[in-house]
Structures are given as C-alpha cells and as structure tokens.
N, C-alpha and C positions, 0 to 999 in steps of 0.2 A: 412098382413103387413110384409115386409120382416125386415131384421133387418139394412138394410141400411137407411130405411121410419122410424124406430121409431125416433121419436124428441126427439133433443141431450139434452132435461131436460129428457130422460127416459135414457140416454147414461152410466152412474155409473150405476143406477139400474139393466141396463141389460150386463154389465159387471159382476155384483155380482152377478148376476141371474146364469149367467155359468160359476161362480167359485162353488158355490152353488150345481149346474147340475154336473159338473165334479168332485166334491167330494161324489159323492154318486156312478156314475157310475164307479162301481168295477170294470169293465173289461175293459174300457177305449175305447169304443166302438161307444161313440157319443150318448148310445140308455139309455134308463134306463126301468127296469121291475118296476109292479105297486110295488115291494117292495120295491127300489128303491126310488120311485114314495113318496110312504111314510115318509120316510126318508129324501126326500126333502121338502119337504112341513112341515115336523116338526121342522127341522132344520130353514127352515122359518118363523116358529111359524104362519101358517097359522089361525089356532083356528078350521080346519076342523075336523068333525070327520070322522071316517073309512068309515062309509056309504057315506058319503059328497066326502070323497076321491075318490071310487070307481067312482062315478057320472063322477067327475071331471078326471079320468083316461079315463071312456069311449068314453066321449066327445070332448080330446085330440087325443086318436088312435082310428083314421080314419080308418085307414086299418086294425084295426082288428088283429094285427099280437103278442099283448099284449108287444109290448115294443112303447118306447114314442121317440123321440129326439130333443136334447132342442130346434132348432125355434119353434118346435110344442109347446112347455113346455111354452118360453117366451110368445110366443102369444096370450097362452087361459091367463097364469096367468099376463100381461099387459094389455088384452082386459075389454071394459065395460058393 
C-alpha cells in the first residue's frame, strides 16, 4: 500500500509515523539502521523487545542491505 492508498483515518497517524522516522534518522538519509530501528519503535512505545525487534527489522528489509525506509517502516508497522 503505497501511502497515497492508506485511508485518510490512518492520515495523522502516518504523518507522526515520519516525524517519528525522521527523528531517529541521524544522517537524514530517508534510511534508518536496525539501531535506529530501535530507537523508533521505543520512542513509539512499541512494548517489543529486542528479539521481537530483530524479527520485525528482518521482515521490513527486503533487500537485505540492513538499513529500512520509512514507506517500508509505515507499511509493516500499519499492516494487520
């Protein structure tokens, strides 16, 4: 779902989703590393723990390339 398809009751959510996203990524890069990765999802108060994180990193970067970026980020953490 791209983020023009998310329904505008998720519209605030995924605005704060990448204010959220863009305060974590220190380099300003669009990308975040899983430490990064951490740091957003605490800041979120997720309730995951570090194992539950890893999970949820791998399952976001596809490619393998060990950084994320937010459509990716929105769409695992808005998905059901």
């Amino acid at each position: 779902m791209s983020a023009a398809n998310i329904p505008s009751r998720y519209a605030a959510d995924t605005d704060e989703l990448r204010k959220e996203f863009a305060s974590v990524d220190k380099n300003g890069d669009g990308r975040v590393s899983f430490e990064e990765f951490k740091q957003l999802l605490d800041g979120l108060e997720s309730g995951l723990s570090e194992p539950e994180m890893r999970i949820g990193f791998r399952e976001v970067d596809t490619d393998r390339d060990g950084r994320i970026d937010c459509r990716e980020f929105i769409e695992w953490w808005t998905s059901d």
